[in-house]
N, CA and C atoms as an extended XYZ file, in Angstrom:
537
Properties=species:S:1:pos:R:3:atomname:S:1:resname:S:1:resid:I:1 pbc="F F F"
N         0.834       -1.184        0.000 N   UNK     1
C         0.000        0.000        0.000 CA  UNK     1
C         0.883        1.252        0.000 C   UNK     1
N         2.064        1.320        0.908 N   UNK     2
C         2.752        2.404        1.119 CA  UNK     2
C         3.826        2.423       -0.610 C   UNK     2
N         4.287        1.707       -0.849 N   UNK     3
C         4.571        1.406       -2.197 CA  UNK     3
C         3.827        1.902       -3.380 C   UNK     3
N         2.875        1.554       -3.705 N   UNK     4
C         1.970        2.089       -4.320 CA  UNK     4
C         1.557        3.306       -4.712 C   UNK     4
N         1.385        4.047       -2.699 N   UNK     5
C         1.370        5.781       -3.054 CA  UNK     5
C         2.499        6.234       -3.221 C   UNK     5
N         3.456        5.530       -2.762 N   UNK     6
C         4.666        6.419       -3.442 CA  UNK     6
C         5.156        6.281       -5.437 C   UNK     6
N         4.611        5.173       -6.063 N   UNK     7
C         4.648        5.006       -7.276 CA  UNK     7
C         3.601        5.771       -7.414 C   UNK     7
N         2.641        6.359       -7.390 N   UNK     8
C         1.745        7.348       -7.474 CA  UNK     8
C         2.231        8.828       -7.541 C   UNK     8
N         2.756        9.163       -6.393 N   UNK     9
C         3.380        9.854       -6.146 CA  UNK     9
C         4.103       10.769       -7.383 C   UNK     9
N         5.416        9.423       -7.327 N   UNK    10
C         6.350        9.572       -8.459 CA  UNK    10
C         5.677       10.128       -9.901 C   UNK    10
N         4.804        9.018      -10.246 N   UNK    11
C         3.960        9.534      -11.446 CA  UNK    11
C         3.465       10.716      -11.830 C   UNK    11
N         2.842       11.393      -10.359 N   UNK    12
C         2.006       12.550      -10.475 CA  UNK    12
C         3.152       13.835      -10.718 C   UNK    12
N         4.458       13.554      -10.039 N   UNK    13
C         5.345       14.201       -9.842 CA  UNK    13
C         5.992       14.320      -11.519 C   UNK    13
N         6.059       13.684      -12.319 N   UNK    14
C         6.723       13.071      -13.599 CA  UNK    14
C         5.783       13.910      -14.637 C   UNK    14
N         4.603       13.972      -14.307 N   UNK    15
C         3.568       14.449      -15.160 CA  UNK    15
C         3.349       16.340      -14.518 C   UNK    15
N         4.153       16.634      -13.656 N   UNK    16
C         4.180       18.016      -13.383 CA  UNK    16
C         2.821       18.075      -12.309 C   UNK    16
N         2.108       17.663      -11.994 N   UNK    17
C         1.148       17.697      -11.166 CA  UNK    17
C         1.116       18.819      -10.374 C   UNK    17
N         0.519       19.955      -10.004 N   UNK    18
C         0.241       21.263       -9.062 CA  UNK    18
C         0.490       20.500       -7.756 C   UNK    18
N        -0.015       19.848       -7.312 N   UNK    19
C         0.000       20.105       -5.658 CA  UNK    19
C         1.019       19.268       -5.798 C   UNK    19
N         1.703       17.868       -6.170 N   UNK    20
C         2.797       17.480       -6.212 CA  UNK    20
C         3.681       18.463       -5.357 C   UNK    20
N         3.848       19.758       -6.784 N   UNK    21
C         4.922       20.473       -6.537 CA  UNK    21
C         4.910       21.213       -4.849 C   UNK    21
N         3.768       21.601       -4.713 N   UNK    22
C         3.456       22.384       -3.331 CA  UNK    22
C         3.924       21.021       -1.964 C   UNK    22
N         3.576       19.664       -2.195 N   UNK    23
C         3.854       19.047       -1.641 CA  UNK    23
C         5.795       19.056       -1.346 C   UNK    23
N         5.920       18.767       -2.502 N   UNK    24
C         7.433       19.128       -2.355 CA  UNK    24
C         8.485       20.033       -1.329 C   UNK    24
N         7.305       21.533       -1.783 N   UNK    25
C         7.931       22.378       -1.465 CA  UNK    25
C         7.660       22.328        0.856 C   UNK    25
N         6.791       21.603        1.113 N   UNK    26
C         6.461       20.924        2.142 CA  UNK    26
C         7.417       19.465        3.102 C   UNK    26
N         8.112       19.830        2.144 N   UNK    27
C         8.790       18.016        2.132 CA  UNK    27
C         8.513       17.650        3.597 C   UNK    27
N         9.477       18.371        4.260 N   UNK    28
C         9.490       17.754        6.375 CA  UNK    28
C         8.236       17.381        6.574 C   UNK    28
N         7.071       18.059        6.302 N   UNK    29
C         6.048       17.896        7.087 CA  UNK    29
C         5.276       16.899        6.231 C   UNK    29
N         5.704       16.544        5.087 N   UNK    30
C         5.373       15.802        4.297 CA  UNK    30
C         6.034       14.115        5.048 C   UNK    30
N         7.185       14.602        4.833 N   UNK    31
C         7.699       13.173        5.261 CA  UNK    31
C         7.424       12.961        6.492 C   UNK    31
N         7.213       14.042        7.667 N   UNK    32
C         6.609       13.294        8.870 CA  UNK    32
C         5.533       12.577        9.013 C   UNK    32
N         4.647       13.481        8.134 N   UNK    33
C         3.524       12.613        8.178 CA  UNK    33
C         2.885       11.211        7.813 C   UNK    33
N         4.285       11.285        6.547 N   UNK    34
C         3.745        9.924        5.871 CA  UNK    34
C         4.957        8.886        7.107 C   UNK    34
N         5.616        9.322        7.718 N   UNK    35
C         6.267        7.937        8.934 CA  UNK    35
C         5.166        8.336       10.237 C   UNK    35
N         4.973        9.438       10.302 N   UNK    36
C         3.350        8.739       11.614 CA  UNK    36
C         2.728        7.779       11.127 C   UNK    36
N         2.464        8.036        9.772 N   UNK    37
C         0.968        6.770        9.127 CA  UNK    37
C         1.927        5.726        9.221 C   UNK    37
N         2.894        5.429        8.704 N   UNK    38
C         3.407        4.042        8.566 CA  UNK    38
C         3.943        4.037       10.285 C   UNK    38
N         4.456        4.644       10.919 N   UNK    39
C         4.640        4.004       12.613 CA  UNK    39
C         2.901        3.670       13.191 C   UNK    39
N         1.972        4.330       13.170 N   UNK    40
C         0.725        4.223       13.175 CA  UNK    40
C         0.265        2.539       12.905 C   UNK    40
N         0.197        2.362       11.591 N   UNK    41
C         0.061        1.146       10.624 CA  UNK    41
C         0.942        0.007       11.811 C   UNK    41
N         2.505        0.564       11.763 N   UNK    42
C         3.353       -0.917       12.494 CA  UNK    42
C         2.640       -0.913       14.032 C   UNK    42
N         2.499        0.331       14.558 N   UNK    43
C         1.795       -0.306       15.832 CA  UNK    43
C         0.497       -0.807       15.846 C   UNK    43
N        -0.133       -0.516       15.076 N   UNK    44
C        -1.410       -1.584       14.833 CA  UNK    44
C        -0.614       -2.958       14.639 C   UNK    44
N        -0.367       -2.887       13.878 N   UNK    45
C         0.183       -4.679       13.028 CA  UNK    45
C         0.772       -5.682       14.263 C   UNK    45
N         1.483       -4.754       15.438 N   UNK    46
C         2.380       -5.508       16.418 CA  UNK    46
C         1.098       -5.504       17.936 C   UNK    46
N         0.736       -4.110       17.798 N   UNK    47
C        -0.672       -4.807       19.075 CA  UNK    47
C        -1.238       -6.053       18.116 C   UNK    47
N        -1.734       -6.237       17.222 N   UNK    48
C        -2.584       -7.125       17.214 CA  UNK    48
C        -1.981       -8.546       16.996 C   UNK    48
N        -0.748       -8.481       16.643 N   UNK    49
C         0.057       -9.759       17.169 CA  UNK    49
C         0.160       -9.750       18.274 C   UNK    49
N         0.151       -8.784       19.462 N   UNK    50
C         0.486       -8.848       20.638 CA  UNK    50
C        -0.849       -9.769       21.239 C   UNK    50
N        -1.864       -9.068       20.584 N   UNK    51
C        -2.921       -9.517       21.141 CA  UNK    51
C        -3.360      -11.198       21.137 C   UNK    51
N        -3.065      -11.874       19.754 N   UNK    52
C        -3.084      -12.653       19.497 CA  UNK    52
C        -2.666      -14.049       20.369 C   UNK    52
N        -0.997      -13.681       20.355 N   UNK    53
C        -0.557      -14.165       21.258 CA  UNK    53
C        -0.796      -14.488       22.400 C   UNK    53
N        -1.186      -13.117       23.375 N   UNK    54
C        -1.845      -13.163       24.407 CA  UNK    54
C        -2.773      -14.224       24.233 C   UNK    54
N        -4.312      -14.511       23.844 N   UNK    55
C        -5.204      -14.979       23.538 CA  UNK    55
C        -4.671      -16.747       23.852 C   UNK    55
N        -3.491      -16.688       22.565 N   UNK    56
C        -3.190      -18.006       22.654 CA  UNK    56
C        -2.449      -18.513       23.951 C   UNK    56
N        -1.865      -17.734       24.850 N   UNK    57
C        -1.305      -18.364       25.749 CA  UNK    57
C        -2.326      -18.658       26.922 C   UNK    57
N        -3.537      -17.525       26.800 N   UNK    58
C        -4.426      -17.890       27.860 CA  UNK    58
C        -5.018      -19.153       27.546 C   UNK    58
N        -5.247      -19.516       26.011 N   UNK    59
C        -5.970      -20.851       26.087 CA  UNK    59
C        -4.922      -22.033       26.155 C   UNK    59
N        -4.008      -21.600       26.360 N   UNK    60
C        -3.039      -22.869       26.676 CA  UNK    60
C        -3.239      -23.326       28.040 C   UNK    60
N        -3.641      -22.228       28.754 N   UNK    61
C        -3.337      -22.274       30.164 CA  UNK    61
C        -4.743      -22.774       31.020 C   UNK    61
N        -5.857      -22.317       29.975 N   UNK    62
C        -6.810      -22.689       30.192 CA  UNK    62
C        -7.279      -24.543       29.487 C   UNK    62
N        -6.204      -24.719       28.999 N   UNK    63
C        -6.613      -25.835       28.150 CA  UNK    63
C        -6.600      -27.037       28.971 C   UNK    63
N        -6.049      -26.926       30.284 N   UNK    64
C        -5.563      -28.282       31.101 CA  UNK    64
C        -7.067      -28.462       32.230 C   UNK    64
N        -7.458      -26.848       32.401 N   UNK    65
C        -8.723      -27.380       33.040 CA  UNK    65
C        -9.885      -26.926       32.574 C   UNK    65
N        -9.573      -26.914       30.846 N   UNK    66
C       -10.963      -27.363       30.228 CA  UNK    66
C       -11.176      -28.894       29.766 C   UNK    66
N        -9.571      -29.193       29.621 N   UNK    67
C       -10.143      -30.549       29.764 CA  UNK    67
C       -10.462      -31.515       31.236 C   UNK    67
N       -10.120      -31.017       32.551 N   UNK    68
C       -10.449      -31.590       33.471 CA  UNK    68
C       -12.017      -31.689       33.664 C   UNK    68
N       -12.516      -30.228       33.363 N   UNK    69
C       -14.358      -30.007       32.849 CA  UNK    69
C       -14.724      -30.759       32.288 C   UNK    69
N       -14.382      -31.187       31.517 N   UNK    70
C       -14.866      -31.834       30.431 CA  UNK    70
C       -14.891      -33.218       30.713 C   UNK    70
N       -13.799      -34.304       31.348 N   UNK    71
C       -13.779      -35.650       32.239 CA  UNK    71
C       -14.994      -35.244       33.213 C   UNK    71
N       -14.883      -34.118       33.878 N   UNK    72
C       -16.023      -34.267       35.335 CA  UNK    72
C       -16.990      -34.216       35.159 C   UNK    72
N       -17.674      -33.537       33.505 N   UNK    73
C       -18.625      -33.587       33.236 CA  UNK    73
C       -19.516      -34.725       32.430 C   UNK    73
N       -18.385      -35.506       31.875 N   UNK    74
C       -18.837      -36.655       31.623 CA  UNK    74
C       -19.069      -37.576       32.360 C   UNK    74
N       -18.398      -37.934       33.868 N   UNK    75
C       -18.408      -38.322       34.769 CA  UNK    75
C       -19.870      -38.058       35.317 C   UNK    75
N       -19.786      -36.702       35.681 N   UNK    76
C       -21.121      -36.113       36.516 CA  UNK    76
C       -22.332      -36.657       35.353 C   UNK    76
N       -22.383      -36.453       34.343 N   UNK    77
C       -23.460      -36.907       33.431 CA  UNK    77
C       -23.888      -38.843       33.763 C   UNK    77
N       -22.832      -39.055       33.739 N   UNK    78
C       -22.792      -41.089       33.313 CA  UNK    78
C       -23.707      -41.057       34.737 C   UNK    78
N       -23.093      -40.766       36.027 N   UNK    79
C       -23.255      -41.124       37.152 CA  UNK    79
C       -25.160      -40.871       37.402 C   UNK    79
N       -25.178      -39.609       37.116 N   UNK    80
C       -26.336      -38.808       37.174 CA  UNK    80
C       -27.631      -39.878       36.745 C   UNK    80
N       -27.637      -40.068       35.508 N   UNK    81
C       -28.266      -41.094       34.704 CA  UNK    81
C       -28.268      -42.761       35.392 C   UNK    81
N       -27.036      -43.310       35.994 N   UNK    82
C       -27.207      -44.061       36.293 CA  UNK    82
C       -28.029      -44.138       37.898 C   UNK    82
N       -28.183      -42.869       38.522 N   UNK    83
C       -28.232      -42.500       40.029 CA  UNK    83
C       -29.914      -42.516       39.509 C   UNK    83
N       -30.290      -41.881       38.814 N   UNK    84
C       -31.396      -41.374       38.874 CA  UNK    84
C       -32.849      -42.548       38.153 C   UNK    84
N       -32.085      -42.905       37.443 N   UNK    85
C       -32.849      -44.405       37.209 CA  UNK    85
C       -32.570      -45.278       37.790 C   UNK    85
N       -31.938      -45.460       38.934 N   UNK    86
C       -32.369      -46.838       39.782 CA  UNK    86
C       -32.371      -45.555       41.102 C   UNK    86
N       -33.081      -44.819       41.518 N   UNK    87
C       -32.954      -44.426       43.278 CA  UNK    87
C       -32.782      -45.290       43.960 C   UNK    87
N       -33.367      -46.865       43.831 N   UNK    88
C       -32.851      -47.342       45.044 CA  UNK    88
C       -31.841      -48.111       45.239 C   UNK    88
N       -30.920      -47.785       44.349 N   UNK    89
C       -29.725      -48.235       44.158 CA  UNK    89
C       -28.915      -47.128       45.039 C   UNK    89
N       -28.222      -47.359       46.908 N   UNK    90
C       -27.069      -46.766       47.016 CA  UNK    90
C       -25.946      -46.609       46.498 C   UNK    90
N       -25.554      -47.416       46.081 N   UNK    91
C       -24.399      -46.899       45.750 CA  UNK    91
C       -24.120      -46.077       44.359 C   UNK    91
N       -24.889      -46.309       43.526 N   UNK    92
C       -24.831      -45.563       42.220 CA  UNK    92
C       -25.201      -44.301       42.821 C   UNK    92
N       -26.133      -43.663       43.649 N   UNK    93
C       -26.049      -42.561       44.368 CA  UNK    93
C       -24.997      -42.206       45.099 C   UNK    93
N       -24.234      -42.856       45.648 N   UNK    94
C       -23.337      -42.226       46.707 CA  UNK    94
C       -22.745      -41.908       45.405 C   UNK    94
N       -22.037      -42.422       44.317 N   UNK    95
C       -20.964      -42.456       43.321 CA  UNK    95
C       -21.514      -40.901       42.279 C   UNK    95
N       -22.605      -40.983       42.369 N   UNK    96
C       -23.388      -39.270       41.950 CA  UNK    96
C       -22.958      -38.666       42.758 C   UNK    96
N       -23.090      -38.552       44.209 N   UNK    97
C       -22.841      -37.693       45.404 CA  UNK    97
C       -21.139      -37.152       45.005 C   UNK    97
N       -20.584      -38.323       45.289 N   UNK    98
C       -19.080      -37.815       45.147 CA  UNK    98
C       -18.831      -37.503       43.687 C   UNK    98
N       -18.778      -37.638       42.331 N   UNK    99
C       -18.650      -37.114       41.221 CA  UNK    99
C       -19.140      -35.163       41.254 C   UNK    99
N       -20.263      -35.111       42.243 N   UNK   100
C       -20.564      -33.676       41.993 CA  UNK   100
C       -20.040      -32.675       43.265 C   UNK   100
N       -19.225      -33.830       43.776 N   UNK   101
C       -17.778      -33.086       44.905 CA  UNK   101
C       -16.902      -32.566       44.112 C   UNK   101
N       -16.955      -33.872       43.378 N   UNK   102
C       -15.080      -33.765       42.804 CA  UNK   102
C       -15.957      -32.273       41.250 C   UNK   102
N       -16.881      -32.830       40.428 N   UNK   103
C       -17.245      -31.427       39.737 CA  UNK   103
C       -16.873      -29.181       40.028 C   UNK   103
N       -17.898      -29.659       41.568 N   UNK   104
C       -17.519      -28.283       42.382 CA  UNK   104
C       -15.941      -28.149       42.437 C   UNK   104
N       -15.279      -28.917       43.026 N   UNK   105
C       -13.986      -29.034       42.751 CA  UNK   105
C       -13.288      -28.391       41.991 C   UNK   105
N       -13.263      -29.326       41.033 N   UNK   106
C       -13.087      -28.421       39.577 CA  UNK   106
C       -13.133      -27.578       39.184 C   UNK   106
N       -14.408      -27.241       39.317 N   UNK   107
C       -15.198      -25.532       39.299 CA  UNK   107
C       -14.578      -24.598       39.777 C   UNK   107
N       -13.862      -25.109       41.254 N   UNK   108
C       -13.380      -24.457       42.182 CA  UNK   108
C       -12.195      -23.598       41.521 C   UNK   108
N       -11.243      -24.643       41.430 N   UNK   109
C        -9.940      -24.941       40.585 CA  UNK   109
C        -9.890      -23.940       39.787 C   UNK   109
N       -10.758      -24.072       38.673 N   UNK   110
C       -10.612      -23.260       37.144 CA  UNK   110
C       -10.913      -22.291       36.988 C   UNK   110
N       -12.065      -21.857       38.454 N   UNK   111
C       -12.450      -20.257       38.023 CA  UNK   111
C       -11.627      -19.174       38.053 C   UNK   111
N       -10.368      -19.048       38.238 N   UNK   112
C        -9.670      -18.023       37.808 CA  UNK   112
C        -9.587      -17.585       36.579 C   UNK   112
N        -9.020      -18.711       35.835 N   UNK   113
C        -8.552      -19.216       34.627 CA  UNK   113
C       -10.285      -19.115       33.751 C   UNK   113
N       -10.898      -19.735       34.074 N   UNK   114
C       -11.821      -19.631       33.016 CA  UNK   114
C       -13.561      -18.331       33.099 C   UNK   114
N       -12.995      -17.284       33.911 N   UNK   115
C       -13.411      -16.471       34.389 CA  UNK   115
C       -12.880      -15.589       33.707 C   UNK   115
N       -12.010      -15.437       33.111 N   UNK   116
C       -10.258      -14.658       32.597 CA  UNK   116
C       -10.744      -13.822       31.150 C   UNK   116
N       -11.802      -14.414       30.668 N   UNK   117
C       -12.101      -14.084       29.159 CA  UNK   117
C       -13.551      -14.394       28.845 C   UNK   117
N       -13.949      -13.272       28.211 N   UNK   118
C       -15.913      -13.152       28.105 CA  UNK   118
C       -16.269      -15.039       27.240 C   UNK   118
N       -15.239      -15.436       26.313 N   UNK   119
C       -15.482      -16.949       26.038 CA  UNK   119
C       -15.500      -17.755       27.182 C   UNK   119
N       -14.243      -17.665       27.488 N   UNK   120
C       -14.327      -18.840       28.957 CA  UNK   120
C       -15.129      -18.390       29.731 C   UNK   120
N       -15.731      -16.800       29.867 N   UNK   121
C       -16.553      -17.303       31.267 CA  UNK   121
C       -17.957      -17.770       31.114 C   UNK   121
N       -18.609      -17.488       30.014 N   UNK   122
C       -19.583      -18.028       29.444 CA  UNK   122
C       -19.757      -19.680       29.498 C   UNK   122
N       -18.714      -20.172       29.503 N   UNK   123
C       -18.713      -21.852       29.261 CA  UNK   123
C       -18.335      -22.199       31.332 C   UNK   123
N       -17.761      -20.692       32.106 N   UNK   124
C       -18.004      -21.123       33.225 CA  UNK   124
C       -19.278      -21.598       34.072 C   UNK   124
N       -19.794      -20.397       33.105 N   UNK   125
C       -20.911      -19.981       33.516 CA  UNK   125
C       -22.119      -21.140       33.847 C   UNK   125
N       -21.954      -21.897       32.697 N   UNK   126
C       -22.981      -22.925       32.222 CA  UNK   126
C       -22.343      -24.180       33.395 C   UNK   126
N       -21.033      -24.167       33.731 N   UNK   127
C       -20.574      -25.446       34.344 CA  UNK   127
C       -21.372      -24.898       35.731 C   UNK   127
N       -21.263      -23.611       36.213 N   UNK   128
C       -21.663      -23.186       38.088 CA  UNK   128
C       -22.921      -23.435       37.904 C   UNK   128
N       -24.370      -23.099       36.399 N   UNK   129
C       -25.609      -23.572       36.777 CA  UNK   129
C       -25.418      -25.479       37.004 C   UNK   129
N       -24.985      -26.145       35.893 N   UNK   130
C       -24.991      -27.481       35.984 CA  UNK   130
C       -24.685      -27.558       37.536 C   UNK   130
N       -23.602      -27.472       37.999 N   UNK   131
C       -23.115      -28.193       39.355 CA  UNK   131
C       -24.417      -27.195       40.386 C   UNK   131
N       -24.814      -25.830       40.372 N   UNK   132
C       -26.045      -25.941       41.517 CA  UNK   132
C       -26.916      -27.061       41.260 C   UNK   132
N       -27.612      -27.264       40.169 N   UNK   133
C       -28.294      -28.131       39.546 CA  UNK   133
C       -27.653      -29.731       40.388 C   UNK   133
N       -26.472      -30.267       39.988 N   UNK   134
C       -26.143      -31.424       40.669 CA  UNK   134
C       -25.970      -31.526       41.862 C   UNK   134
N       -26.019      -30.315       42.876 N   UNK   135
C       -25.448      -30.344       44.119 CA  UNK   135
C       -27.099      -30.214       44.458 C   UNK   135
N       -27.872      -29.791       43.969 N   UNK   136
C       -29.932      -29.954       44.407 CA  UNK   136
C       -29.979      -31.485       44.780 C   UNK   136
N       -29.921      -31.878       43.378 N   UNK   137
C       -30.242      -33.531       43.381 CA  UNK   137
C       -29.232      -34.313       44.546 C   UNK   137
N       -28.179      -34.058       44.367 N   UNK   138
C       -27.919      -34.873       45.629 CA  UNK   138
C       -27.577      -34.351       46.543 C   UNK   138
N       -28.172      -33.457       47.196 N   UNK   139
C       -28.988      -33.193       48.582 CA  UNK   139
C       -29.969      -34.027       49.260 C   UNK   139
N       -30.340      -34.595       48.162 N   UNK   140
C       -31.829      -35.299       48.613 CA  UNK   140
C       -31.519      -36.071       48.877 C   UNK   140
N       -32.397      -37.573       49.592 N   UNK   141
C       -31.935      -38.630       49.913 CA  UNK   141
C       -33.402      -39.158       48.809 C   UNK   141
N       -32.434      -40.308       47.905 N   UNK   142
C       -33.084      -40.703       46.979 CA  UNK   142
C       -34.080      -41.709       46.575 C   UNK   142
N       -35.130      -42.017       48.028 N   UNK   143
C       -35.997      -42.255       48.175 CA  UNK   143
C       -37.287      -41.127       48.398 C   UNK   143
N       -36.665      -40.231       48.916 N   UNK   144
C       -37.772      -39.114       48.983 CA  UNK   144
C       -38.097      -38.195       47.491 C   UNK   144
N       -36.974      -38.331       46.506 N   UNK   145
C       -36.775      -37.959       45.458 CA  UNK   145
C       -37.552      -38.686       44.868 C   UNK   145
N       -38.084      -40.026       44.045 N   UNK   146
C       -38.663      -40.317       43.685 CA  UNK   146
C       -39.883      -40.084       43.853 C   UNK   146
N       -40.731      -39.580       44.692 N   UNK   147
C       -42.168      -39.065       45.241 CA  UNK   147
C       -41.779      -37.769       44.033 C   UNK   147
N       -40.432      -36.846       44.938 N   UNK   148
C       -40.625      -35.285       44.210 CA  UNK   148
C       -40.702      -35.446       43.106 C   UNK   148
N       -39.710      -36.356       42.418 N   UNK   149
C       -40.068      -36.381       40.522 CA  UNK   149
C       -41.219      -36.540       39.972 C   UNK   149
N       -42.278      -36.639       40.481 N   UNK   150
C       -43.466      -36.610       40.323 CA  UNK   150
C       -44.408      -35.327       40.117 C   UNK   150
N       -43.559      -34.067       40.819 N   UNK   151
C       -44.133      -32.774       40.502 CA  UNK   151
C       -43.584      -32.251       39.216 C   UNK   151
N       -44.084      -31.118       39.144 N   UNK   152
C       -43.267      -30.486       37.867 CA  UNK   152
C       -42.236      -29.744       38.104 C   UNK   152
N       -41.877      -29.426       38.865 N   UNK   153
C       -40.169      -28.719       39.350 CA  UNK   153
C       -39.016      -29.523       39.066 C   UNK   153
N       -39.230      -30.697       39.535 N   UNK   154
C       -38.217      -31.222       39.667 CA  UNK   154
C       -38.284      -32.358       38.291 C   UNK   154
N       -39.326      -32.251       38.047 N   UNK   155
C       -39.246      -33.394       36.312 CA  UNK   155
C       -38.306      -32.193       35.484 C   UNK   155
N       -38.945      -31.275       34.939 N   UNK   156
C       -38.142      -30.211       34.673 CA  UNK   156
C       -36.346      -30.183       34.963 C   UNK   156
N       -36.306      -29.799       36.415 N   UNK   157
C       -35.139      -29.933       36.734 CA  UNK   157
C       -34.081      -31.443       35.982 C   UNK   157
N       -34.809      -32.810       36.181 N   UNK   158
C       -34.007      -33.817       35.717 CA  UNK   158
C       -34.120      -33.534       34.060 C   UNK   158
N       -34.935      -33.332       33.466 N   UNK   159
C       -35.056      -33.216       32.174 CA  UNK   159
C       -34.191      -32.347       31.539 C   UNK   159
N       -33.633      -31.103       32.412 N   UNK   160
C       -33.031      -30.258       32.299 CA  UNK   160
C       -31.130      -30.841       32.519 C   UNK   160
N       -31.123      -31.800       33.375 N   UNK   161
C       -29.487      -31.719       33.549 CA  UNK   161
C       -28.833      -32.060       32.396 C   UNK   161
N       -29.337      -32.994       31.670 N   UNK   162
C       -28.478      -34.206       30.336 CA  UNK   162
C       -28.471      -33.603       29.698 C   UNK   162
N       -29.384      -32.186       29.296 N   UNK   163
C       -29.228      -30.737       28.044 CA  UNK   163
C       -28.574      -30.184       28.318 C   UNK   163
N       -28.197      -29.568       29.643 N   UNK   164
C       -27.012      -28.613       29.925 CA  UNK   164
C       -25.568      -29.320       30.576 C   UNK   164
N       -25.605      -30.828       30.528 N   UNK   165
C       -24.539      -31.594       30.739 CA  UNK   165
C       -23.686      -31.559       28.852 C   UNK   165
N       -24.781      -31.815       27.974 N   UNK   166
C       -24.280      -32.053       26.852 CA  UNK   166
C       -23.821      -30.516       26.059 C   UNK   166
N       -24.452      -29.672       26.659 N   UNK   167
C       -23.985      -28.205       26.172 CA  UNK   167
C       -23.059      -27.630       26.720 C   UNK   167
N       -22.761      -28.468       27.400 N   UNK   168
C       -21.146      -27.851       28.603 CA  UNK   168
C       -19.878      -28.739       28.024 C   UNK   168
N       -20.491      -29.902       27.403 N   UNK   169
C       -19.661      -31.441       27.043 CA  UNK   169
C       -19.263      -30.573       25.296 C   UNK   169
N       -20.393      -29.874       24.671 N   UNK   170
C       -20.602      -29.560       23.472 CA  UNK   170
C       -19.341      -27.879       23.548 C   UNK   170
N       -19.576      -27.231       24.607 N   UNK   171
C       -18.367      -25.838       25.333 CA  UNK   171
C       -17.157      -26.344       24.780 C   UNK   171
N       -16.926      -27.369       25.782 N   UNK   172
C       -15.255      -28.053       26.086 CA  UNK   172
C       -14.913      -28.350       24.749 C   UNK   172
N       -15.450      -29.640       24.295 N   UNK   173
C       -15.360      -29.687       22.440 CA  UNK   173
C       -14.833      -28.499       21.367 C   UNK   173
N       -15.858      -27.276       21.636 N   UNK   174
C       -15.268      -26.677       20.741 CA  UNK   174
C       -14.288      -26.145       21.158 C   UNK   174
N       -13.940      -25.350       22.233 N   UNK   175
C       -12.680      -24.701       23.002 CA  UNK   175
C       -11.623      -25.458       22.599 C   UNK   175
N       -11.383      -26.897       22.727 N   UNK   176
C       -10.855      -27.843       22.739 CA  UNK   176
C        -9.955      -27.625       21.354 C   UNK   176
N       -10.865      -27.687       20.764 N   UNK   177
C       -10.849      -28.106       18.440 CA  UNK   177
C        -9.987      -26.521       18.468 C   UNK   177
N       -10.476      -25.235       18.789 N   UNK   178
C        -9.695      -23.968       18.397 CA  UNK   178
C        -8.072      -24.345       18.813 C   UNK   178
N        -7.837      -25.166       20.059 N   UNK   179
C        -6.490      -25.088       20.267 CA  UNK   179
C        -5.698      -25.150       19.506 C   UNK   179
């Protein structure tokens, strides 16, 4: 581009051009101006490599506990499903109970990091509703739960986790693929 106006330049200059000449007779303030535009131009060109960079090192850094999200949430999902269709199965409940320890956990862990940037916190965002959501359900003791699934709050609520388990599973994925 800067090439260009100066072959322009030249041309207009070659062909006698009026303001050419007045330009000329301007030169300093001529030539300052045209190295502001081009220092102008390079500091654009180097912030936005700067920026870039930046970007990429945060998702490097963020990349170790988006994928830990992403295990706990598959975890928290498998367990969930298996907890919730048999209630009277203890132990597949206790094994829900502790999966949405170790989830909060996690949560715990990463929110610096994935708090850090309007992308990541958006995909935080969705992990802190899921885990209130998992930390409801197993509160309960999962005989009394089976009565509640019977209202509409809480059908809702279960109907609701495996959509926002798979849209948090669907987060990590893509975050994942940009690396």
């Amino acid at each position: 581009m800067l090439a260009g106006g100066l072959v322009a330049l030249a041309v207009a200059d070659l062909a006698d051009v009026d303001w050419v000449d007045r330009l000329g007779a301007d030169q300093i303030a001529s030539t300052v101006l045209a190295e502001a535009v081009l220092l102008l131009g390079v500091y654009l060109i180097i912030e936005d490599a700067l920026a870039k960079r930046q970007q990429r090192e945060w998702h490097r850094a963020a990349a170790g506990q988006v994928a830990n999200l992403d295990y706990r949430v598959t975890v928290l999902a498998q367990r969930f499903e298996a907890a919730i269709n048999t209630l009277d199965d203890r132990e597949a409940w206790r094994q829900f109970q502790e999966s949405v320890w170790w989830f909060r956990l996690a949560l715990e862990r990463s929110q610096a990091i994935l708090t850090s940037t309007a992308e990541l916190a958006g995909m935080w965002q969705n992990a802190e509703q899921l885990a209130h959501l998992a930390e409801w359900f197993a509160s309960h003791d999962p005989t009394r739960l089976s009565q509640e699934l019977s209202e509409p709050m809480p059908q809702q609520s279960r109907r609701a986790f495996p959509v926002m388990a798979r849209q948090l599973l669907r987060d990590t994925a893509a975050f994942q693929q940009r690396l």
